[in-house]
Biotite code that builds the C-alpha atoms (Angstrom):
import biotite.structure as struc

atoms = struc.array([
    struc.Atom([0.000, 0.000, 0.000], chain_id="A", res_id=1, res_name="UNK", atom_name="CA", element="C"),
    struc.Atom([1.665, 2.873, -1.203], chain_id="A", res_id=2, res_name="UNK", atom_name="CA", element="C"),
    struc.Atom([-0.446, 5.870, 0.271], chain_id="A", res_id=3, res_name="UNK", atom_name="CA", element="C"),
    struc.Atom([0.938, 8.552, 2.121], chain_id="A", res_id=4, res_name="UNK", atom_name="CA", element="C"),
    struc.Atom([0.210, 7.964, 5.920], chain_id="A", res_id=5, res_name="UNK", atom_name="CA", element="C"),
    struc.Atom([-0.184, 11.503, 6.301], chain_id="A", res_id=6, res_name="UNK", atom_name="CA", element="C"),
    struc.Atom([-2.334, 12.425, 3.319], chain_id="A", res_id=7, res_name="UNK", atom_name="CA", element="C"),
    struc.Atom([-5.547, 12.953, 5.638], chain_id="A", res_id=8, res_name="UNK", atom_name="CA", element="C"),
    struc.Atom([-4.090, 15.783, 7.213], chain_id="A", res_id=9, res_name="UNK", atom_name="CA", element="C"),
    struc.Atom([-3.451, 17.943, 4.042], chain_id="A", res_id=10, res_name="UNK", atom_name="CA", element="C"),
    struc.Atom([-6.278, 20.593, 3.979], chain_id="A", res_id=11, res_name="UNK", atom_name="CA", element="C"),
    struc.Atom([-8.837, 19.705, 0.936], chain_id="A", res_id=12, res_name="UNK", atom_name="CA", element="C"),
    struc.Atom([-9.347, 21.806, -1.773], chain_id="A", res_id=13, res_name="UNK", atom_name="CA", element="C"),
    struc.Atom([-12.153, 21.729, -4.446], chain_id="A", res_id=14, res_name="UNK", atom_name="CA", element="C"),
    struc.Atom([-11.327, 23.127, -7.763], chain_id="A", res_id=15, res_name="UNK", atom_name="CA", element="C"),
    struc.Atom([-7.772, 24.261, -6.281], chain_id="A", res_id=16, res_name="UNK", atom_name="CA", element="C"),
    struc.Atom([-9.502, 27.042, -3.967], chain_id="A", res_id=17, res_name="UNK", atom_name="CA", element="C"),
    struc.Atom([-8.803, 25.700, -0.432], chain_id="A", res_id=18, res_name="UNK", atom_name="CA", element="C"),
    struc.Atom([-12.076, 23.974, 1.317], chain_id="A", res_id=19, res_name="UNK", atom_name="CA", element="C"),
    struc.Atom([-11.133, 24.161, 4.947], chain_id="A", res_id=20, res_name="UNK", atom_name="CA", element="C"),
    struc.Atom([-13.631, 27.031, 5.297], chain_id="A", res_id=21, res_name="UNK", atom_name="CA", element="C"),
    struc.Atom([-16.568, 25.058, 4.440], chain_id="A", res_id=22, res_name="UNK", atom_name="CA", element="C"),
    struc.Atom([-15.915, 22.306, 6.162], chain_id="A", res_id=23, res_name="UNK", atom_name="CA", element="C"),
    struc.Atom([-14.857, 24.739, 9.621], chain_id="A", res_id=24, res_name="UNK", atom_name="CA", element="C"),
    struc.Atom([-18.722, 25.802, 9.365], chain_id="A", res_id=25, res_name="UNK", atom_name="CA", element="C"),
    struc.Atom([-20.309, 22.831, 9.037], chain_id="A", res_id=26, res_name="UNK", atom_name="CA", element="C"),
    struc.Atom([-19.968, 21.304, 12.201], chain_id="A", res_id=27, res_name="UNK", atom_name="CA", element="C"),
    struc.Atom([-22.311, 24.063, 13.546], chain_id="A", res_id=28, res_name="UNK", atom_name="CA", element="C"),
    struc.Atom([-24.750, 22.930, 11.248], chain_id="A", res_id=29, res_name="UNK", atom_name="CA", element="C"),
    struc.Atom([-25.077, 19.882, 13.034], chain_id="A", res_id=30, res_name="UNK", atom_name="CA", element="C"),
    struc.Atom([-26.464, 21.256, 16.322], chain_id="A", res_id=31, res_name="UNK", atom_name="CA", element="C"),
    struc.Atom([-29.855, 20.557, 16.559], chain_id="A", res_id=32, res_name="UNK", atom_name="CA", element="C"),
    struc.Atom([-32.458, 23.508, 17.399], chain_id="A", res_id=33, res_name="UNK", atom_name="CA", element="C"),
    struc.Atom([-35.843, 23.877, 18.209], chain_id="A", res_id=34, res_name="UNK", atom_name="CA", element="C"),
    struc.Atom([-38.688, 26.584, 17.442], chain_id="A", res_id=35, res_name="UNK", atom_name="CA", element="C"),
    struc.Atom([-41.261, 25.101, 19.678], chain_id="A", res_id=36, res_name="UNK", atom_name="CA", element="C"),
    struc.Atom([-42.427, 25.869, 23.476], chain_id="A", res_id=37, res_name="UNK", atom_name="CA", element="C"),
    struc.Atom([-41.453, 22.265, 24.234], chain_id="A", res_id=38, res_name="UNK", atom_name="CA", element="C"),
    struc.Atom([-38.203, 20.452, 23.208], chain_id="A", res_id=39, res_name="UNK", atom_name="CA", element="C"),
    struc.Atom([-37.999, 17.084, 22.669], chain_id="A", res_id=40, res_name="UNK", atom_name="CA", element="C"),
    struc.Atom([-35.464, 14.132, 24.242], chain_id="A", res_id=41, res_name="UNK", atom_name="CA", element="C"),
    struc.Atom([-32.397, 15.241, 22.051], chain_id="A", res_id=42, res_name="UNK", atom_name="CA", element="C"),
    struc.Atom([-32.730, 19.463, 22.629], chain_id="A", res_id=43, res_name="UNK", atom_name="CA", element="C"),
    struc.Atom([-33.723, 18.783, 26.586], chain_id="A", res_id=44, res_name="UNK", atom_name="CA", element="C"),
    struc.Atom([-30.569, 16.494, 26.737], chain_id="A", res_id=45, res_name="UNK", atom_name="CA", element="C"),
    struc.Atom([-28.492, 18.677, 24.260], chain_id="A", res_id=46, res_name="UNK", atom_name="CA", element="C"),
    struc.Atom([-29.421, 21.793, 26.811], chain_id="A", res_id=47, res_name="UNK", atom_name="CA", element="C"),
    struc.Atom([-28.900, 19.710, 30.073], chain_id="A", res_id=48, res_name="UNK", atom_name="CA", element="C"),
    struc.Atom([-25.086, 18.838, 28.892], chain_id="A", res_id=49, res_name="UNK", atom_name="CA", element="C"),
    struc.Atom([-24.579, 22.556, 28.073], chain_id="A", res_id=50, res_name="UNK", atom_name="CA", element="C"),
    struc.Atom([-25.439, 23.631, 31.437], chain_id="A", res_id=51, res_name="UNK", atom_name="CA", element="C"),
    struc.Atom([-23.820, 21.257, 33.107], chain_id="A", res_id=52, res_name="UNK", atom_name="CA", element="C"),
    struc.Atom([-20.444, 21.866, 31.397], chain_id="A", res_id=53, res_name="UNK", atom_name="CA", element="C"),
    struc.Atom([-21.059, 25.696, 31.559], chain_id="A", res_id=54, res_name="UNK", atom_name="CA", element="C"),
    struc.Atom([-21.262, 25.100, 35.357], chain_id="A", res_id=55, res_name="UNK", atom_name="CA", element="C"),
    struc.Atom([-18.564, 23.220, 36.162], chain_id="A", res_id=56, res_name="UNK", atom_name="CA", element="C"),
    struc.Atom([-16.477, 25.489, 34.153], chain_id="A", res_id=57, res_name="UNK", atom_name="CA", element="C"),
    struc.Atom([-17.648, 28.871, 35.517], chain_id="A", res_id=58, res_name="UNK", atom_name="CA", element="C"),
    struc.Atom([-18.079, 27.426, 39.322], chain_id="A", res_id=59, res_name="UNK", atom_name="CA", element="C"),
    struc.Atom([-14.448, 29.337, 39.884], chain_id="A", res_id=60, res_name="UNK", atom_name="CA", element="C"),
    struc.Atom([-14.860, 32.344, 38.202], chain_id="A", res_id=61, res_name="UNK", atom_name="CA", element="C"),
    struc.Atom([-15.950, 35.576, 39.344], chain_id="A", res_id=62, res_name="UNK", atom_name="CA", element="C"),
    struc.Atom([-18.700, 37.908, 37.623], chain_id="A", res_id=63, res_name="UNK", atom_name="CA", element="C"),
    struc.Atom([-16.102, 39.433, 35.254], chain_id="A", res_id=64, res_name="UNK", atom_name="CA", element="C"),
    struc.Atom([-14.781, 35.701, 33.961], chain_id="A", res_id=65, res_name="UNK", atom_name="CA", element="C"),
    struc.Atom([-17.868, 34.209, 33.871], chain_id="A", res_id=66, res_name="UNK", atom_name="CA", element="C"),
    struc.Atom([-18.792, 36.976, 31.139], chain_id="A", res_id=67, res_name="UNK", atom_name="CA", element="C"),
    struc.Atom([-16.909, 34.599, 29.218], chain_id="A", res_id=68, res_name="UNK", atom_name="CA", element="C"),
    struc.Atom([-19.311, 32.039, 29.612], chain_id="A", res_id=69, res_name="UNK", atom_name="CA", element="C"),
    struc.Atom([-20.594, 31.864, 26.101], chain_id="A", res_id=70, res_name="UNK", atom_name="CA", element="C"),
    struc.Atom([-17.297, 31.978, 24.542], chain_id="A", res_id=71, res_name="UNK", atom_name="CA", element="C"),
    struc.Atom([-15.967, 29.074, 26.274], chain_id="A", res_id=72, res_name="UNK", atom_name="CA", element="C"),
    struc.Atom([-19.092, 26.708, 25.664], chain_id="A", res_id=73, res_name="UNK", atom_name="CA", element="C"),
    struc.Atom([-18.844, 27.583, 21.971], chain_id="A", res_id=74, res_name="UNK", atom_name="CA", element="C"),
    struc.Atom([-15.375, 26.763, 22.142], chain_id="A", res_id=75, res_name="UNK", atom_name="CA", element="C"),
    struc.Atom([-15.923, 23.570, 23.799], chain_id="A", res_id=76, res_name="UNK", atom_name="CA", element="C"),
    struc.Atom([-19.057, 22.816, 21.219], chain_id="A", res_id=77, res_name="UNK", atom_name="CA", element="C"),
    struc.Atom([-16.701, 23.442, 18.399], chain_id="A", res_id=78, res_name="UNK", atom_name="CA", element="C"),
    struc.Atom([-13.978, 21.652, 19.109], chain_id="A", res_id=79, res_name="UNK", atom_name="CA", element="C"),
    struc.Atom([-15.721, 19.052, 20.068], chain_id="A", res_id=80, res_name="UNK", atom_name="CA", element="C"),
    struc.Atom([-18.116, 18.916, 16.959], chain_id="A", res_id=81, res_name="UNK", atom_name="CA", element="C"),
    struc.Atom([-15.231, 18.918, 14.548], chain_id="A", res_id=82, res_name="UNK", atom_name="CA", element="C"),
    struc.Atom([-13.296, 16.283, 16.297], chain_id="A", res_id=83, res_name="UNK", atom_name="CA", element="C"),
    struc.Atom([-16.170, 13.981, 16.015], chain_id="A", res_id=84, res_name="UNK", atom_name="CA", element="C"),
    struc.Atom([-17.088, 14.852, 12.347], chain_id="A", res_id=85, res_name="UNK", atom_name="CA", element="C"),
    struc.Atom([-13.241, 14.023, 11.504], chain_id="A", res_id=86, res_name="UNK", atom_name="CA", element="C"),
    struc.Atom([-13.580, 10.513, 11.996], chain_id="A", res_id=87, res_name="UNK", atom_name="CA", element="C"),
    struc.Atom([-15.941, 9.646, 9.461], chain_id="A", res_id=88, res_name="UNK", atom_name="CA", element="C"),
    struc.Atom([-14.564, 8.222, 6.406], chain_id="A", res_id=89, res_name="UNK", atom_name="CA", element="C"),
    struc.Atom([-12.832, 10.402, 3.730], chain_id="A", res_id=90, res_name="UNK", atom_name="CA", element="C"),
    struc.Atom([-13.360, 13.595, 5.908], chain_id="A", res_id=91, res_name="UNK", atom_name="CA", element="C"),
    struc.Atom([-10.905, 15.847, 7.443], chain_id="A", res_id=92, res_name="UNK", atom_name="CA", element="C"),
    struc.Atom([-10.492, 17.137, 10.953], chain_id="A", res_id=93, res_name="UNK", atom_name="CA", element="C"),
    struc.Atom([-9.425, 21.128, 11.334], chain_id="A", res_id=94, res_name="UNK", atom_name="CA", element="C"),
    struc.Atom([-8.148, 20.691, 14.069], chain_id="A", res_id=95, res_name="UNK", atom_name="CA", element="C"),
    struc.Atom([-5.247, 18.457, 13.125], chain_id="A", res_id=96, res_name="UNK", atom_name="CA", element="C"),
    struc.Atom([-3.721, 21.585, 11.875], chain_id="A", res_id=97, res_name="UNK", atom_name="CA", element="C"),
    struc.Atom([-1.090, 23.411, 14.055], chain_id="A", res_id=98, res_name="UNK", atom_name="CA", element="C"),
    struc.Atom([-2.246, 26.818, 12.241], chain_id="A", res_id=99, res_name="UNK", atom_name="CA", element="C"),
    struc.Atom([-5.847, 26.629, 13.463], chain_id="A", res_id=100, res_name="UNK", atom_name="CA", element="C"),
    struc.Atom([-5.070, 25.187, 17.029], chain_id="A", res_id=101, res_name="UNK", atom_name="CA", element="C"),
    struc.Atom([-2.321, 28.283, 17.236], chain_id="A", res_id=102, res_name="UNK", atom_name="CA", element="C"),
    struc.Atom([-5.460, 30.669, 16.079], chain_id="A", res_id=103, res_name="UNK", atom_name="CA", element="C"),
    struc.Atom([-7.808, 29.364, 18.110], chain_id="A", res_id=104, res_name="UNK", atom_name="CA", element="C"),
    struc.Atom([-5.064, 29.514, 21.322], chain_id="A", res_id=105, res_name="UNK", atom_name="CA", element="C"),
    struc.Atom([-3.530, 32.626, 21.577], chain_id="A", res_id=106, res_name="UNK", atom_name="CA", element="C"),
    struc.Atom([-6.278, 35.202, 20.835], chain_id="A", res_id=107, res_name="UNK", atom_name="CA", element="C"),
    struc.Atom([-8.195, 33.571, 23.974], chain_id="A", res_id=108, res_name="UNK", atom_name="CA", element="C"),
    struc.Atom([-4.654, 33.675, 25.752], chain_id="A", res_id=109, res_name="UNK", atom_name="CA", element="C"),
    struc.Atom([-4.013, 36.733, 25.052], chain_id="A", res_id=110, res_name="UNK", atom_name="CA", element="C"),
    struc.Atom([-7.677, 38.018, 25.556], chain_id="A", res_id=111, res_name="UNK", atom_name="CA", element="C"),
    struc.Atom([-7.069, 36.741, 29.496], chain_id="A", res_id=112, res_name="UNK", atom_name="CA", element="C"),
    struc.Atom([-3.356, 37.736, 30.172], chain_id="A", res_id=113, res_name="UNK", atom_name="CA", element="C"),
    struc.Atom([-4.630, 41.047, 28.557], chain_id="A", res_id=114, res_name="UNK", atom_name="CA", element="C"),
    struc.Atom([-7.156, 41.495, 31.157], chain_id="A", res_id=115, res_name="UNK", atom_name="CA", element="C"),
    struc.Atom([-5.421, 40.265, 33.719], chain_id="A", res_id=116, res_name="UNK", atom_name="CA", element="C"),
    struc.Atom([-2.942, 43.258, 33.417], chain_id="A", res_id=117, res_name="UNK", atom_name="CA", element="C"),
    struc.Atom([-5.686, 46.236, 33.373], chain_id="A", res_id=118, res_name="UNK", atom_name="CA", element="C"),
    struc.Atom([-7.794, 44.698, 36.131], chain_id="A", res_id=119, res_name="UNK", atom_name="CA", element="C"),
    struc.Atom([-4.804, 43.594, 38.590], chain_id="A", res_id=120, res_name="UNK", atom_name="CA", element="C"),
    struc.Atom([-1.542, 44.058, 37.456], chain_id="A", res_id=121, res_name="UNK", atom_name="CA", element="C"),
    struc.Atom([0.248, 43.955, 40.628], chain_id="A", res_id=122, res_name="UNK", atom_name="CA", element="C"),
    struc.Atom([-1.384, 40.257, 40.691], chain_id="A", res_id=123, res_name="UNK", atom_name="CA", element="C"),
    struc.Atom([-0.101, 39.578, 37.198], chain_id="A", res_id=124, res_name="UNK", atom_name="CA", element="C"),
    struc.Atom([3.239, 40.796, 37.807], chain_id="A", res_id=125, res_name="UNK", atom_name="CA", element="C"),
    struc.Atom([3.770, 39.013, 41.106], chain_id="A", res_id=126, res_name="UNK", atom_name="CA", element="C"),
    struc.Atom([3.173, 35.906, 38.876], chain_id="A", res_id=127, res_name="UNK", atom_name="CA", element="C"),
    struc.Atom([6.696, 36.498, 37.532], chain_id="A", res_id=128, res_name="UNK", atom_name="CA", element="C"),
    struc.Atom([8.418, 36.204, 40.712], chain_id="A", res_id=129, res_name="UNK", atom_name="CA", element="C"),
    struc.Atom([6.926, 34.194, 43.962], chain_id="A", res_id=130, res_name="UNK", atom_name="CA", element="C"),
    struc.Atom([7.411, 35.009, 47.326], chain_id="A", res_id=131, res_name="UNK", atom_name="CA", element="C"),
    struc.Atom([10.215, 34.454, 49.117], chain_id="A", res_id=132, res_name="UNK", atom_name="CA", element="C"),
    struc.Atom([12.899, 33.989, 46.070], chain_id="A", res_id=133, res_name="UNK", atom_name="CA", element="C"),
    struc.Atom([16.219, 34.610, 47.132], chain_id="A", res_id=134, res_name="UNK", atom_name="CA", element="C"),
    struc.Atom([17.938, 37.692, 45.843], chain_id="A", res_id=135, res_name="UNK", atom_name="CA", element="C"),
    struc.Atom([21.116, 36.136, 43.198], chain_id="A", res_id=136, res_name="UNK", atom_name="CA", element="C"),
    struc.Atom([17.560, 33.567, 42.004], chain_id="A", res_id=137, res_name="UNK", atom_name="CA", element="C"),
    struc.Atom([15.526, 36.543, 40.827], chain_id="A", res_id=138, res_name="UNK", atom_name="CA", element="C"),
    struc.Atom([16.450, 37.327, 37.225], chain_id="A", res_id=139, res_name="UNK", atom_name="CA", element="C"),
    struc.Atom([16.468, 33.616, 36.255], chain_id="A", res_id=140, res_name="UNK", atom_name="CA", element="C"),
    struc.Atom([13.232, 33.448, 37.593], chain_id="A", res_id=141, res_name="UNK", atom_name="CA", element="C"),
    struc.Atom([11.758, 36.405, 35.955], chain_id="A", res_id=142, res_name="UNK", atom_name="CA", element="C"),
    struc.Atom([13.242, 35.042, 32.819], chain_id="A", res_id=143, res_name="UNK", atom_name="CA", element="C"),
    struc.Atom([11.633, 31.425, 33.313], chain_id="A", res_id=144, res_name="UNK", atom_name="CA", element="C"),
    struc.Atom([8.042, 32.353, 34.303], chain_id="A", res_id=145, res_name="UNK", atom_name="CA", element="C"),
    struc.Atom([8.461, 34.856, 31.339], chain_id="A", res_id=146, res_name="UNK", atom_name="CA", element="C"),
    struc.Atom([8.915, 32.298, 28.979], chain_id="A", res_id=147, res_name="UNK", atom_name="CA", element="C"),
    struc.Atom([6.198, 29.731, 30.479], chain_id="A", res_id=148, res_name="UNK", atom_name="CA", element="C"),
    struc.Atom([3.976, 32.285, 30.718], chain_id="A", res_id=149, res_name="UNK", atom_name="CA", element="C"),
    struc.Atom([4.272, 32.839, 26.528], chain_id="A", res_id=150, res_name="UNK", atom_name="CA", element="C"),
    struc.Atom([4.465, 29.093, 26.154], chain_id="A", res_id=151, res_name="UNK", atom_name="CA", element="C"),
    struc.Atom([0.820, 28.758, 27.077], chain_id="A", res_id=152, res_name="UNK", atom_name="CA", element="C"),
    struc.Atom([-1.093, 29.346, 23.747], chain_id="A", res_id=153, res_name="UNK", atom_name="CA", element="C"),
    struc.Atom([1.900, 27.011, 22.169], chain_id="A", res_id=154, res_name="UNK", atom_name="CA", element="C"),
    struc.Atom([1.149, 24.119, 24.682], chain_id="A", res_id=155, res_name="UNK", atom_name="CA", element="C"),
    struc.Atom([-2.836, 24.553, 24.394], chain_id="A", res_id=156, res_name="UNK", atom_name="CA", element="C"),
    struc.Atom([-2.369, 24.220, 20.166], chain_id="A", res_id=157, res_name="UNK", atom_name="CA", element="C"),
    struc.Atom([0.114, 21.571, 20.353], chain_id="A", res_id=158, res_name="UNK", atom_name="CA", element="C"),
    struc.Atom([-1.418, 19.111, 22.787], chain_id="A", res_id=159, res_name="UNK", atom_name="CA", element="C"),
    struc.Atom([-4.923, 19.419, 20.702], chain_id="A", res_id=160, res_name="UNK", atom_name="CA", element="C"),
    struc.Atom([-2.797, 18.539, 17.623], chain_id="A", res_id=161, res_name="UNK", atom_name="CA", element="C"),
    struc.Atom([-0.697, 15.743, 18.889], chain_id="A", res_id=162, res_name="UNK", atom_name="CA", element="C"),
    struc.Atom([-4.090, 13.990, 20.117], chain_id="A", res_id=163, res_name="UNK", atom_name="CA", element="C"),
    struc.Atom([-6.084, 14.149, 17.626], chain_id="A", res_id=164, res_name="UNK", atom_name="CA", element="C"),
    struc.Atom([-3.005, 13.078, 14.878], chain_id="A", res_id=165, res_name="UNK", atom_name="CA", element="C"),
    struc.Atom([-1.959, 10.318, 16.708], chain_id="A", res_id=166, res_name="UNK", atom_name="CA", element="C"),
    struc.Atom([-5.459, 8.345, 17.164], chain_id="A", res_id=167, res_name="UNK", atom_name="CA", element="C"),
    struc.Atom([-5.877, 9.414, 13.699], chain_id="A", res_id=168, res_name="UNK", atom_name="CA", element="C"),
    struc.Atom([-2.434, 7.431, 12.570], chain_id="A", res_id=169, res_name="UNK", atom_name="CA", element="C"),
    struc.Atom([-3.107, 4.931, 14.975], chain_id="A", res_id=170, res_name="UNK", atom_name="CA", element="C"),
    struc.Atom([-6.646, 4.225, 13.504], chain_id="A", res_id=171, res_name="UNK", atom_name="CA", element="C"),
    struc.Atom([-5.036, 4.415, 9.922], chain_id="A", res_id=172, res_name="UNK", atom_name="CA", element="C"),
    struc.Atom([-2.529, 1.917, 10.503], chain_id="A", res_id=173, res_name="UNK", atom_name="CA", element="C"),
    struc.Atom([-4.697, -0.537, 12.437], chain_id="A", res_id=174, res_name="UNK", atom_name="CA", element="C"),
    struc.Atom([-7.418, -0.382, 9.119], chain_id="A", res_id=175, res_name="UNK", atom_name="CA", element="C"),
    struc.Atom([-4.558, -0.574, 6.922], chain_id="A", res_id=176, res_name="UNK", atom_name="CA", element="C"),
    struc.Atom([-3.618, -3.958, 8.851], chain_id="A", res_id=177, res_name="UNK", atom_name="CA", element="C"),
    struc.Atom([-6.823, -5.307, 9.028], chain_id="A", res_id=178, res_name="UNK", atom_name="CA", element="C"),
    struc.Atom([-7.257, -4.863, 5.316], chain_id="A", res_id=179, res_name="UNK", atom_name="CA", element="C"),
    struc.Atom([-4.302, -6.393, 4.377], chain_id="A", res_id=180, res_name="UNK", atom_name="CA", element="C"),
    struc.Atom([-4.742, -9.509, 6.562], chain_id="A", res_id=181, res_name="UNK", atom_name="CA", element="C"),
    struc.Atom([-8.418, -10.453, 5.675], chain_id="A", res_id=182, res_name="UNK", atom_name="CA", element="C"),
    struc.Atom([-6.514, -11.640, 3.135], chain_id="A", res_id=183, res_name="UNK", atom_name="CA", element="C"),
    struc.Atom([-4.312, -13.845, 4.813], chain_id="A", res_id=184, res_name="UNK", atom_name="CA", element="C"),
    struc.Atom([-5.911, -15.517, 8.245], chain_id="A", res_id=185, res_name="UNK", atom_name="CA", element="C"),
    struc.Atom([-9.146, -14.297, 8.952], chain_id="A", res_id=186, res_name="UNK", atom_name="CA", element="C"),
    struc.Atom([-9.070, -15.059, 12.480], chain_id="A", res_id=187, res_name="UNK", atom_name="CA", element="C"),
    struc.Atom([-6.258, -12.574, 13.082], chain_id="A", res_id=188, res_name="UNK", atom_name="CA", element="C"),
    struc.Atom([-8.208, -10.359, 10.700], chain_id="A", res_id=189, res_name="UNK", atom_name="CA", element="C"),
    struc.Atom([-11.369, -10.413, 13.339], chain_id="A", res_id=190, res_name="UNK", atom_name="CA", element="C"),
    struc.Atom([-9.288, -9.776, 16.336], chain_id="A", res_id=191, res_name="UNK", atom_name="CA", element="C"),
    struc.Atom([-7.701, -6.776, 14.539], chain_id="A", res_id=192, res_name="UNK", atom_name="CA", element="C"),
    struc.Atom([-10.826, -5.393, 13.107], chain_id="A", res_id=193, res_name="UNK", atom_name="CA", element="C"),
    struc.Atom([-12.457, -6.260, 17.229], chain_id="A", res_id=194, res_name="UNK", atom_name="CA", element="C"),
    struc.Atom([-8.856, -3.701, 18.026], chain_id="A", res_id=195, res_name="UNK", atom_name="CA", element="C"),
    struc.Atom([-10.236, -0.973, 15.491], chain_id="A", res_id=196, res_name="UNK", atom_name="CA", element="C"),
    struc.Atom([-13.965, -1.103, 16.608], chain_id="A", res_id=197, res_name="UNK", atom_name="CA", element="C"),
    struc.Atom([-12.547, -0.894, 20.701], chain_id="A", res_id=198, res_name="UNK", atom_name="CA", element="C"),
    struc.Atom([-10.005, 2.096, 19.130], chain_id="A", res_id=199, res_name="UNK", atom_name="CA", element="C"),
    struc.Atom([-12.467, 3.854, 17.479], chain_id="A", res_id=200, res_name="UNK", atom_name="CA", element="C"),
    struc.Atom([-14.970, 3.833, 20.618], chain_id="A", res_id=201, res_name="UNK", atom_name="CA", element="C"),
    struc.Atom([-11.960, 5.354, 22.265], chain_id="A", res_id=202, res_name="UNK", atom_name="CA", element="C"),
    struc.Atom([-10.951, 8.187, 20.149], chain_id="A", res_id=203, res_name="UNK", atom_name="CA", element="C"),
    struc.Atom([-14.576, 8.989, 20.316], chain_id="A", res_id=204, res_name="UNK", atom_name="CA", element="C"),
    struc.Atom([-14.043, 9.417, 23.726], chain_id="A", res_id=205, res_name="UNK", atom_name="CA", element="C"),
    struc.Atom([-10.636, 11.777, 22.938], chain_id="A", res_id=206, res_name="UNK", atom_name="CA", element="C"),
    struc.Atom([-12.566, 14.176, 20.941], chain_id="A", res_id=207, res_name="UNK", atom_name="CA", element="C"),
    struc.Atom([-14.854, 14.856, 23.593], chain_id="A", res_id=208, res_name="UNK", atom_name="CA", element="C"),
    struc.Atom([-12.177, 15.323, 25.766], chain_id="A", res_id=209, res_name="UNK", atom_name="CA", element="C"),
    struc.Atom([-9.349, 17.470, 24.164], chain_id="A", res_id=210, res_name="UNK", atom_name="CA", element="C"),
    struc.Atom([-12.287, 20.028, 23.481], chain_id="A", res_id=211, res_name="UNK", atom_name="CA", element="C"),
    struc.Atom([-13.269, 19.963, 27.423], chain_id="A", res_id=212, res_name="UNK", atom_name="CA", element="C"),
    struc.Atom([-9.274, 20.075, 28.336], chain_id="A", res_id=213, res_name="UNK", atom_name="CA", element="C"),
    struc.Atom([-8.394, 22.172, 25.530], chain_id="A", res_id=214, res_name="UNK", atom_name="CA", element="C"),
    struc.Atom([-11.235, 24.872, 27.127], chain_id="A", res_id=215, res_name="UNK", atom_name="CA", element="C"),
    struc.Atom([-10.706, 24.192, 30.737], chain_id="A", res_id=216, res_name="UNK", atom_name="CA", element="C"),
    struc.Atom([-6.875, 25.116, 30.338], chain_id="A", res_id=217, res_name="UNK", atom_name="CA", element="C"),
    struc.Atom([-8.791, 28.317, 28.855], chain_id="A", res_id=218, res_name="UNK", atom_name="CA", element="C"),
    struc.Atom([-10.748, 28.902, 31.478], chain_id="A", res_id=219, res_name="UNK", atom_name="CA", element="C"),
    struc.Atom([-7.803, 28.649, 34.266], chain_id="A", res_id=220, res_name="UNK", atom_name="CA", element="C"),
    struc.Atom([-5.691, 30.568, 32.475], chain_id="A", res_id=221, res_name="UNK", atom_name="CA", element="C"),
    struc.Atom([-8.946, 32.987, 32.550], chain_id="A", res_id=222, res_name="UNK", atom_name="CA", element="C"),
    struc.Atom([-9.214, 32.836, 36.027], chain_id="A", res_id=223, res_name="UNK", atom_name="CA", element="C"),
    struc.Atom([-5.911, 33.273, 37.022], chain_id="A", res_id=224, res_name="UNK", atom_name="CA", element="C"),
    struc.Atom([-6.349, 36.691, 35.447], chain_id="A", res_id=225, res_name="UNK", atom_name="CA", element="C"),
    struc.Atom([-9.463, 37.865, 36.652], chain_id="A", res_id=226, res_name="UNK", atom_name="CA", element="C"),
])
């Protein structure tokens, strides 16, 4: 089999304009809504896992961060729509790319260590240096929380990206070995293919997850600044 093990990740154009667009707003699409009095089982439960997420996240914030409240749980409904709609056949995940993870990290990032500076800035700046440093440890200190501090939107992008590539590669190359044993023993070929079904019901599980993780590290870095 001689296809590229990474050609999944290479953003899709039709008719050589790029499609990543299109397929970035579909996911919303997906969200069911209703224009009636009463809901029905899948809006009632749709609406209870909202709120419940929305709570946990905001329990720590104050008035001013949870003013952020419908940012994060579109963030969280986002992410975690377009992980899931990247493991259908043939499709393609956005959020595999560094570029979008990076765009989607450090505005929010930034948005938080922003505010944390006009709001309380003797807070923010006593971040750089904790109490109780001795004297000769001070500049390397400064100099380390400086650079951890701009590492943040970096590590939030990254750690989206590595997750969802590697179940994606992992998934690949167990299909790819299940496909090319059926061939051979079928009995191996049904414990593989038993592998993919368990993988798959795990990376289900990992796309619901890197979007709550991905926004929680939001959301502390939020409240750390508010």
């Amino acid at each position: 089999m001689n296809e590229n093990l990474f050609a999944s990740f290479i953003a899709p154009t039709i008719l050589g304009l790029p499609a990543a667009v299109l397929i970035i707003l579909f996911p919303p699409l997906l969200i069911p809504t209703s224009k009636y009095l009463i809901n029905n089982r899948l809006i009632t439960t749709q609406q209870w896992l909202i709120k419940l997420t929305s709570k946990q996240m905001m329990a720590m914030h104050n008035t001013k961060g949870r003013t952020w409240s419908l940012m994060l749980v579109s963030l969280i409904i986002f992410i975690a729509t377009t992980n899931l709609l990247g493991l259908l056949p043939h499709s393609f995940t956005p959020t595999t790319q560094l570029s979008m993870n990076l765009a989607m990290a450090i505005p929010l990032w930034a948005g938080a260590v922003i505010m944390g500076f006009r709001s309380k800035i003797k807070n923010a700046l006593a971040h750089f240096l904790p109490q109780g440093t001795p004297t000769p440890l001070i500049p390397m200190l400064v100099v380390i929380e400086t650079i951890s501090l701009l590492i943040q939107p970096m590590a939030l992008a990254v750690r989206l990206t590595a997750n969802i590539i590697a179940g994606h590669l992992l998934m690949h190359l167990i299909g790819s070995a299940t496909l090319a044993m059926s061939t051979i023993n079928l009995p191996s070929t049904l414990i593989i293919f038993t592998i993919l079904i368990l993988l798959t019901i795990l990376e289900i599980a990992v796309a619901l997850i890197q979007a709550y993780v991905f926004t929680l590290l939001v959301s502390l870095y939020l409240h750390d600044n508010t």
